[in-house]
Rosetta silent file (secondary structure, phi, psi, omega in degrees, C-alpha in Angstrom):
SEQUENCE: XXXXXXXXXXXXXXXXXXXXXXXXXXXXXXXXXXXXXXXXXXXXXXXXXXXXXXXXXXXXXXXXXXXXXXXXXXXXXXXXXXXXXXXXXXXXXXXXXXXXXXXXXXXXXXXXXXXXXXXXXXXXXXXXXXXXXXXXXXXXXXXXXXXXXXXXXXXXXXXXXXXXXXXXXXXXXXXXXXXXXXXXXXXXXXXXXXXXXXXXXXXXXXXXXXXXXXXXXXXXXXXXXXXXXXXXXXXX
SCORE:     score description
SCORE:     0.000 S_00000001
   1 L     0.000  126.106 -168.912  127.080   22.309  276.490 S_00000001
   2 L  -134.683  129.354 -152.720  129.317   24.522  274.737 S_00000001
   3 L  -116.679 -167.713  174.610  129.882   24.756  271.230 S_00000001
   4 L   -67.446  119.229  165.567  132.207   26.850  268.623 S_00000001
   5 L   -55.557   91.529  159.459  131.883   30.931  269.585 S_00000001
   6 L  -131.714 -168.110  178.037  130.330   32.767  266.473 S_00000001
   7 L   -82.233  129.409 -161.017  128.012   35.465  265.822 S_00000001
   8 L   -30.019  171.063  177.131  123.916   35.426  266.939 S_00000001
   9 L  -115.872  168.734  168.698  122.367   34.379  264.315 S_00000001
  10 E  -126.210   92.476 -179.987  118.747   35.575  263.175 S_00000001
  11 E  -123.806  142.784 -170.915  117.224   32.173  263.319 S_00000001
  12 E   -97.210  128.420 -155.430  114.026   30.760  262.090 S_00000001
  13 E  -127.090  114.190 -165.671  112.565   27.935  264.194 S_00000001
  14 E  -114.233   98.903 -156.976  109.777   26.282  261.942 S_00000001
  15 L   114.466   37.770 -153.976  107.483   23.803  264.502 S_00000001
  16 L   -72.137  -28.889 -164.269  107.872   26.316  267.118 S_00000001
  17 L  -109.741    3.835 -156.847  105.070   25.225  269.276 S_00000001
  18 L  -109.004  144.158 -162.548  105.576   21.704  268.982 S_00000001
  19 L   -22.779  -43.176 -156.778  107.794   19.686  272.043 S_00000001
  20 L   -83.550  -74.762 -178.268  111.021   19.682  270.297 S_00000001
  21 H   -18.501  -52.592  172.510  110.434   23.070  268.931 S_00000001
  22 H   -70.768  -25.348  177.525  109.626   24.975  271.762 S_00000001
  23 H   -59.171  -49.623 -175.591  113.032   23.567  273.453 S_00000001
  24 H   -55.660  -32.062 -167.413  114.809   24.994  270.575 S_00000001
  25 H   -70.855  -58.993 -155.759  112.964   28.619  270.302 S_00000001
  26 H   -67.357   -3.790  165.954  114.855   28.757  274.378 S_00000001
  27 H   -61.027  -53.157 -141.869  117.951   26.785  273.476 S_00000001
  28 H   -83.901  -67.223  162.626  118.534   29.210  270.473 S_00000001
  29 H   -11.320  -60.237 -153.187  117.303   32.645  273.629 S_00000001
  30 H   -77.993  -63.213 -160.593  119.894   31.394  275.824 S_00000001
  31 H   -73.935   12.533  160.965  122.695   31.186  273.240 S_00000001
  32 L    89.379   12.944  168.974  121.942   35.079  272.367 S_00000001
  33 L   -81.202  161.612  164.845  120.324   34.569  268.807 S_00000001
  34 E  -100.535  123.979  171.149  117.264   36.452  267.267 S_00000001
  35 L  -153.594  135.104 -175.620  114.581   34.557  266.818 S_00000001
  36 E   -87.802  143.758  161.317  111.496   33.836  264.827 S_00000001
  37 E  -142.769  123.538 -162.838  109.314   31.641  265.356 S_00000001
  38 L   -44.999  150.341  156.232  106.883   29.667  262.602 S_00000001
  39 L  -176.433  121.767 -163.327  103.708   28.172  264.663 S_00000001
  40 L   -70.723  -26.090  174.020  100.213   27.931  262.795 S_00000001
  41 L  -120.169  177.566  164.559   97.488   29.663  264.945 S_00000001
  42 L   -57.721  -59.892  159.077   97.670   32.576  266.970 S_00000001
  43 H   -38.084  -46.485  168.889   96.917   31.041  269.876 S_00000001
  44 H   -66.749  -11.017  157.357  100.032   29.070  269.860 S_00000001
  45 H   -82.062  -22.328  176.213  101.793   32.327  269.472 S_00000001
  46 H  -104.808    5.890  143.754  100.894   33.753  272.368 S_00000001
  47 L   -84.114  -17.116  173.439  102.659   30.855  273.881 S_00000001
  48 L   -69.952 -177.154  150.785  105.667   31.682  273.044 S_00000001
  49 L   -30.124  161.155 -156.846  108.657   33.510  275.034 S_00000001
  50 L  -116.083  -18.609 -134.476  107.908   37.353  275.161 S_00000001
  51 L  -121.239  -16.076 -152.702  111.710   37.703  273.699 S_00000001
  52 L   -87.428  166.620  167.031  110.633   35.514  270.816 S_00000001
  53 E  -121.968  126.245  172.698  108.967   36.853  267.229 S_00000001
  54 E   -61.083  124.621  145.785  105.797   35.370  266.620 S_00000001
  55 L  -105.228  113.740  153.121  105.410   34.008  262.950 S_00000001
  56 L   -66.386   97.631 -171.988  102.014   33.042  262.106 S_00000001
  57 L  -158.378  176.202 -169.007  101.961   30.950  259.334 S_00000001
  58 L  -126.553  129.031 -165.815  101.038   27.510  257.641 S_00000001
  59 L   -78.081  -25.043 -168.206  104.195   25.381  256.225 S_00000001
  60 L   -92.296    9.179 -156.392  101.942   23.548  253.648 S_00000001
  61 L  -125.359   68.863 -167.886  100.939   26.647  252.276 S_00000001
  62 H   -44.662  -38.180 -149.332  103.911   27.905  250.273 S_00000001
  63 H   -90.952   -5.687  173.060  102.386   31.376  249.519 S_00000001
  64 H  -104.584   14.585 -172.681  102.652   32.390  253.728 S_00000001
  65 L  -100.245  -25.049 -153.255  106.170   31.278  253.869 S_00000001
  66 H   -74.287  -59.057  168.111  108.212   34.221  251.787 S_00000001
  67 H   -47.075  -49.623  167.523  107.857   36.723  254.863 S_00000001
  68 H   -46.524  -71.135 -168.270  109.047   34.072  257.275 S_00000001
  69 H   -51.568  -17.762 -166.979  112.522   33.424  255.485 S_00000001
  70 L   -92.733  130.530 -175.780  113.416   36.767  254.752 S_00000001
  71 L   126.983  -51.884 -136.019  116.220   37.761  256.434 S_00000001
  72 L   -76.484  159.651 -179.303  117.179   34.880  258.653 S_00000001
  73 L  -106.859  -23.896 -163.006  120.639   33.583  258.970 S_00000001
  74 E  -147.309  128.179  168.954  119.664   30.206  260.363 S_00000001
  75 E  -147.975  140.380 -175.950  116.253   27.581  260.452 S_00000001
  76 E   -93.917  107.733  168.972  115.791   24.736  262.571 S_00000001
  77 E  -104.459  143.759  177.140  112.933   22.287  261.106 S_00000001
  78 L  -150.322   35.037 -179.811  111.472   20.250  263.887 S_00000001
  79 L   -62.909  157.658 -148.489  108.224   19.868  261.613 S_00000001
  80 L  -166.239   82.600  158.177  105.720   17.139  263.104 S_00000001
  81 L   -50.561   17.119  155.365  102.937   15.704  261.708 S_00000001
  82 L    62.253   15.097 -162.194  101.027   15.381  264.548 S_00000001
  83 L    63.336   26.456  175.166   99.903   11.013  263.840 S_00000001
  84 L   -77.525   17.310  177.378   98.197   12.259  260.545 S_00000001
  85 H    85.260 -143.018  161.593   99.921    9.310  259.146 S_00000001
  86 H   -66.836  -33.510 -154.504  101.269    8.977  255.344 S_00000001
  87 H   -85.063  -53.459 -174.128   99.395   11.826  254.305 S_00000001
  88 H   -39.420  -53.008  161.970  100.762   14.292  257.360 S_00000001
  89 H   -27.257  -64.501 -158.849  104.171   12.876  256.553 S_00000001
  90 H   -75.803  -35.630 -155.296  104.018   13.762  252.792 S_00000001
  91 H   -96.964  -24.659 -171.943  102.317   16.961  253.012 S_00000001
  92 H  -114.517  -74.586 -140.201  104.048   18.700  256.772 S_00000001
  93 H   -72.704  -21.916 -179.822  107.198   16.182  257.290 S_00000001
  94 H  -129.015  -36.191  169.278  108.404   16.767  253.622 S_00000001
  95 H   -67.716  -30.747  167.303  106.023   19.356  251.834 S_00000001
  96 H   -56.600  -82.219 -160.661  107.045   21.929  254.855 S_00000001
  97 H   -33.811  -47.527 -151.666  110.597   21.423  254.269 S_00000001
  98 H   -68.325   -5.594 -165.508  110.135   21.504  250.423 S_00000001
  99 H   -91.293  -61.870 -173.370  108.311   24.608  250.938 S_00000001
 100 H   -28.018  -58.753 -178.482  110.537   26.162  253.197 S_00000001
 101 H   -55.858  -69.860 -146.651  113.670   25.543  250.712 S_00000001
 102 H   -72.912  -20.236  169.683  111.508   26.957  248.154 S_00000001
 103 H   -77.760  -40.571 -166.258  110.464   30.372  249.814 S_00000001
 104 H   -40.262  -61.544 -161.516  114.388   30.770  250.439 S_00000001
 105 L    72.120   40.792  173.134  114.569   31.380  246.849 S_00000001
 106 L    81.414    5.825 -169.692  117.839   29.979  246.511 S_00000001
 107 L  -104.433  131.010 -146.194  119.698   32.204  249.093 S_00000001
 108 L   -90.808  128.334  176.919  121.886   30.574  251.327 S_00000001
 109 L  -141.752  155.942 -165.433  121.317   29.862  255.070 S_00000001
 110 E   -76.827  158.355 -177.005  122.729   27.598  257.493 S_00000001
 111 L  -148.020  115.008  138.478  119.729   24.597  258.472 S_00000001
 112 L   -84.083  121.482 -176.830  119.211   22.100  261.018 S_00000001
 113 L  -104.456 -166.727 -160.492  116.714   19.791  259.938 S_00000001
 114 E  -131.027  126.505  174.835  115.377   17.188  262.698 S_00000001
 115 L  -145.576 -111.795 -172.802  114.121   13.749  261.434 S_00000001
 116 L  -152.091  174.613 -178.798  114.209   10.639  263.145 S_00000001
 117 L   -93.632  156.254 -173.190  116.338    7.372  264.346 S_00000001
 118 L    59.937   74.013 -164.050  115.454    4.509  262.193 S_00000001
 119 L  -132.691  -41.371 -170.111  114.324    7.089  259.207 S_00000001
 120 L   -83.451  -24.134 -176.863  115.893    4.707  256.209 S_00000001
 121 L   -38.627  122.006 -155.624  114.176    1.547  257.511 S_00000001
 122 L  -101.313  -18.860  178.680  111.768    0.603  254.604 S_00000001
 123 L  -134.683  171.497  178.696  110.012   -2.393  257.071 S_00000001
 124 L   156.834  173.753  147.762  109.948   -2.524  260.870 S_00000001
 125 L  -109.465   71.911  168.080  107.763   -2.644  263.794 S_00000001
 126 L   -81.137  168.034 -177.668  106.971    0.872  264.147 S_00000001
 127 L   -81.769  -42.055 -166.374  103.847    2.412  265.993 S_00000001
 128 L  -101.624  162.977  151.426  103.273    4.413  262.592 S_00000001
 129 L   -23.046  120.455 -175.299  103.319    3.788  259.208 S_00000001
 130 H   -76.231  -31.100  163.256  106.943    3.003  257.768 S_00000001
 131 H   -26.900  -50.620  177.814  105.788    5.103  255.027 S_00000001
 132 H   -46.170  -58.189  155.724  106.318    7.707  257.300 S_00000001
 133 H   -36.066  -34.945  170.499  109.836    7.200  257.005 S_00000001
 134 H   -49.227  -41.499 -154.045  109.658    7.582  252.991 S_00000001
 135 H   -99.422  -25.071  178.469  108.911   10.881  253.514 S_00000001
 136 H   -77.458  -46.766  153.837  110.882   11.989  256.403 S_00000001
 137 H    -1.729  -78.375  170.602  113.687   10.432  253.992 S_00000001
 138 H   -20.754  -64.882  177.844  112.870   12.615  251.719 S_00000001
 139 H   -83.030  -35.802  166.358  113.191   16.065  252.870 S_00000001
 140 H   -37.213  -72.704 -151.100  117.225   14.698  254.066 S_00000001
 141 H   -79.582   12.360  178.286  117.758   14.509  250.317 S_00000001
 142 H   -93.772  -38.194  176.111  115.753   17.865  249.583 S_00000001
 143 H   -11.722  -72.174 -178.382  118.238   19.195  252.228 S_00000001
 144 H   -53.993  -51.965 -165.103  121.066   17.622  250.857 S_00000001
 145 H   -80.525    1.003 -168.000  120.477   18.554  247.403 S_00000001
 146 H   -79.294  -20.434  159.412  119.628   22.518  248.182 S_00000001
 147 L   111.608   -0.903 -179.005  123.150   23.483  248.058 S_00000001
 148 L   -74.972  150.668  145.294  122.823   25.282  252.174 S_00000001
 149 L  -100.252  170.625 -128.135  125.019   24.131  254.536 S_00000001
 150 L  -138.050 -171.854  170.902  122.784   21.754  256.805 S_00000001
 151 L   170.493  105.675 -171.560  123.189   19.508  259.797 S_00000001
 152 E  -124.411  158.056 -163.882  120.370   17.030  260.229 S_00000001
 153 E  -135.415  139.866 -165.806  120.066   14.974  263.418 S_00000001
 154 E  -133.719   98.788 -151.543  118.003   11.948  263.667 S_00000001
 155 E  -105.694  143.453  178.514  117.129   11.643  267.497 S_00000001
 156 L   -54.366 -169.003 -168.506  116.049    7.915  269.758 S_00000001
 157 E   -66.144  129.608  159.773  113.003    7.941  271.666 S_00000001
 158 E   -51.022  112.662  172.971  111.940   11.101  273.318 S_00000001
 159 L    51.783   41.505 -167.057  112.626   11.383  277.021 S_00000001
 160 L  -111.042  -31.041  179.809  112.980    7.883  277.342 S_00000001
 161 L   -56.353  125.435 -171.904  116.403    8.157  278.697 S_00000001
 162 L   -75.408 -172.937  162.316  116.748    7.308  282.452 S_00000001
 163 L   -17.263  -56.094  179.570  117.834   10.038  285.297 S_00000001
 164 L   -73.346  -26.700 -124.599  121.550    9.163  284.693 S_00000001
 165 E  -122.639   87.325  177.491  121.417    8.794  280.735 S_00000001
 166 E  -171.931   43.007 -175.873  122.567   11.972  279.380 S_00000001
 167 E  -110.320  128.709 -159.969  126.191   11.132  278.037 S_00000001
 168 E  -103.594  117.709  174.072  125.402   12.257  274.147 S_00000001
 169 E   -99.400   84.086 -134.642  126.375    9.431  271.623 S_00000001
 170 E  -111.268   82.481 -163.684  126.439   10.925  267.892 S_00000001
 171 E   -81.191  145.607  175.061  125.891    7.426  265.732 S_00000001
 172 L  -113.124  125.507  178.642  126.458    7.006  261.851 S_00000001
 173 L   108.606   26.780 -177.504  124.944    4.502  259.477 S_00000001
 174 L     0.610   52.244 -161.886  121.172    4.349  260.732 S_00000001
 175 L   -96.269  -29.367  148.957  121.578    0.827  261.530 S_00000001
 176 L   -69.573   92.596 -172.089  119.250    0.349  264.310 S_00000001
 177 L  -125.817   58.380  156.822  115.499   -0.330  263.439 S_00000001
 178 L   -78.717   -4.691  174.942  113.720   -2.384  265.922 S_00000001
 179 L    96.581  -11.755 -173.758  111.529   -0.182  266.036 S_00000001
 180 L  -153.980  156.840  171.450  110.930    0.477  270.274 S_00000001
 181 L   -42.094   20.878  159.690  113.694    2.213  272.444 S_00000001
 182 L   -79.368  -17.368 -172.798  116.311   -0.466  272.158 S_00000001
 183 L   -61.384  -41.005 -162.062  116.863    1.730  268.855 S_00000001
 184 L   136.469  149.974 -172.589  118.301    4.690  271.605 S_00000001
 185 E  -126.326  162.913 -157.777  116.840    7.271  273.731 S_00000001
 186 E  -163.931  146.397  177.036  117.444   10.866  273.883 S_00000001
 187 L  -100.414   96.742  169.304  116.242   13.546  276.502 S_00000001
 188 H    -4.047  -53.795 -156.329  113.913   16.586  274.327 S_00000001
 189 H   -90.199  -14.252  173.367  115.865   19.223  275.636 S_00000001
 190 H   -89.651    1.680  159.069  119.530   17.581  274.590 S_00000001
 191 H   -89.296  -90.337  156.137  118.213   17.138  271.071 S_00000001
 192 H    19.645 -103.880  148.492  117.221   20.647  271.209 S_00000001
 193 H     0.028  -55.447  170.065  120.890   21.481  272.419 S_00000001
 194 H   -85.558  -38.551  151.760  122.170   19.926  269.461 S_00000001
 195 H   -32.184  -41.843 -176.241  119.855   21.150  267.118 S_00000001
 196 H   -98.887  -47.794 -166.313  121.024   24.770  267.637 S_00000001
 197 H   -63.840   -7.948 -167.494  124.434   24.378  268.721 S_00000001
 198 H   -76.209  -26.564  178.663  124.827   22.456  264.942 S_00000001
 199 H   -63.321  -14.477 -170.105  123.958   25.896  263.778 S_00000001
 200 L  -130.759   23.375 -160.044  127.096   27.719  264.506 S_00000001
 201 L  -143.796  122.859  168.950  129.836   24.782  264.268 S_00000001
 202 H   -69.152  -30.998 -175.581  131.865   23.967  261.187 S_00000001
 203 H   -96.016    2.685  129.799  132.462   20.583  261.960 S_00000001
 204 H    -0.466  -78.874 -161.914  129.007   20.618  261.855 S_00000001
 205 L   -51.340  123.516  152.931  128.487   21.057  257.817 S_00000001
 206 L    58.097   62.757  162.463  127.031   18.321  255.738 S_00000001
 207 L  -153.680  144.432  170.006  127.088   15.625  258.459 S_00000001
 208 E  -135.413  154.729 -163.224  123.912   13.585  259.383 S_00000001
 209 E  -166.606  150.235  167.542  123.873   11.359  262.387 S_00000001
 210 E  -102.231  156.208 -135.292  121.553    9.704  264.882 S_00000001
 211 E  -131.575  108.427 -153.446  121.397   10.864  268.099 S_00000001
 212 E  -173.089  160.164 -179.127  120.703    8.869  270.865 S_00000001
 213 E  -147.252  176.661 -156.852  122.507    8.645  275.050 S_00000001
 214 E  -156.079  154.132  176.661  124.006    6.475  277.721 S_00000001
 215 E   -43.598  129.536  130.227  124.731    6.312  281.074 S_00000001
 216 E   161.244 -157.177 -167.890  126.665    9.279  282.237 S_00000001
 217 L  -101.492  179.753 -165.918  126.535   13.396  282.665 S_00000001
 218 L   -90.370  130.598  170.468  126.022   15.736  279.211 S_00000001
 219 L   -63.308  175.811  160.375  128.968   16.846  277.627 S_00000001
 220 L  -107.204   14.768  166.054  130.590   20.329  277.857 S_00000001
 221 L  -156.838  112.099  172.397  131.426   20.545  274.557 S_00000001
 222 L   -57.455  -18.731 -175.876  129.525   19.263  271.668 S_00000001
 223 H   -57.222  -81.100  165.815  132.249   20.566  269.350 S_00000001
 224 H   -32.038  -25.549 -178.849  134.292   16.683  269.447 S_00000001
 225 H   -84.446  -57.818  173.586  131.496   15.114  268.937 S_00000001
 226 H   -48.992  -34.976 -173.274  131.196   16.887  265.713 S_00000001
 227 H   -76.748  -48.600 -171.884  134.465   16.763  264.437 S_00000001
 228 H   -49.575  -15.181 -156.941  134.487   12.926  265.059 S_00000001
 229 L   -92.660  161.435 -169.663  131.826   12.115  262.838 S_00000001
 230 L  -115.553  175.337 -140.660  132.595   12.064  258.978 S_00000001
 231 L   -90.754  155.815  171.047  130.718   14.314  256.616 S_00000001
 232 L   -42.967  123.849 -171.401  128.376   12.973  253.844 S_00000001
 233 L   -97.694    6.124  176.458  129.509   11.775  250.937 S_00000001
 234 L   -77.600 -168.356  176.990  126.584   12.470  248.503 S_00000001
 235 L   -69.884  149.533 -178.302  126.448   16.200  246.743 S_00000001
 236 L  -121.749    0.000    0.000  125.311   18.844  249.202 S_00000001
């Protein structure tokens, strides 16, 4: 998958150890960036990639975040609340972001965040709380309103997608919320893929879209896909 040709990046991957995350710290390797990466214990640091930079730190915890951010050109949120419910949601799926944004200290870097398909649905038959969605919600509009430019992708079911099912489908309008993988399906490491390549691509900027695939092979260029879709129209 091949995107627009710019310069590495120094990018900060915040949920580093977590499924998505870890796809992203070697998505981000492979395309030649420098990169940190956020993960909460130590142990989980010495999981990472030997090429990678271990951040130790806690996202709900605003006062460990100011050393992460400084510097970076680029940060990928894949934050995860782990099933801790409303309260995980409020305090990791939206107090990380709000934290994050807030260690920045206003200085501008490009951001993917990562949230979900079915994220505006206010009812449903989800396995979690739809609350969980308020909050996921949430951090889109802290995004939105922080003034970076962003690209957040809201990806189907994880790895749900059969053998063949890896033709990438970029959707608008969050209109599917049944709630079980009729919503769309998505392979971890092609979310990933998009997550980072969103980092370096102007047609990119200020566009949010779900994410979701269909019978056929993965494109080779993610770039078309971008351009088609059309950019937000609230303030950014």
């Amino acid at each position: 998958m091949s995107g627009s040709v710019k310069s590495a990046l120094t990018v900060l991957v915040v949920g580093a150890s977590g499924s998505i995350g870890r796809l992203v710290v070697d998505e981000a390797l492979l395309r030649g960036h420098t990169v940190r990466a956020l993960v909460r214990t130590p142990d989980a640091a010495r999981r990472l990639p030997k090429a990678a930079q271990p951040v130790v730190a806690d996202v709900t915890r605003p006062d460990m975040l100011h050393a992460s951010v400084k510097d970076v050109d680029a940060i990928v949120l894949t934050l995860g609340s782990d099933g801790l419910g409303e309260a995980g949601a409020e305090t990791v799926n939206y107090g990380g972001v709000r934290n994050i944004l807030f260690a920045l200290n206003s200085r501008a870097v490009r951001i993917s965040l990562m949230t979900a398909i079915g994220v505006t649905a206010r009812v449903g038959n989800y396995p979690w709380p739809v609350e969980v969605h308020d909050w996921k919600r949430r951090s889109e509009r802290l995004v939105r309103a922080g003034g970076n430019p962003y690209t957040i992708v809201r990806p189907g079911w994880f790895d749900k997608n059969a053998p063949d099912q890896h033709k990438l489908m970029l959707l608008q309008g969050d209109k599917r919320h049944a709630g079980d993988t009729s919503d769309g399906v998505i392979a971890r490491r092609q979310i990933a893929q998009v997550l980072v390549a969103g980092l370096c691509s102007e047609h990119a900027v200020r566009k949010t879209f779900e994410l979701v695939s269909e019978t056929g092979v993965a494109p080779d260029d993610v770039e078309t896909l971008f351009a088609a879709l059309d950019a937000d129209l609230w303030a950014a």
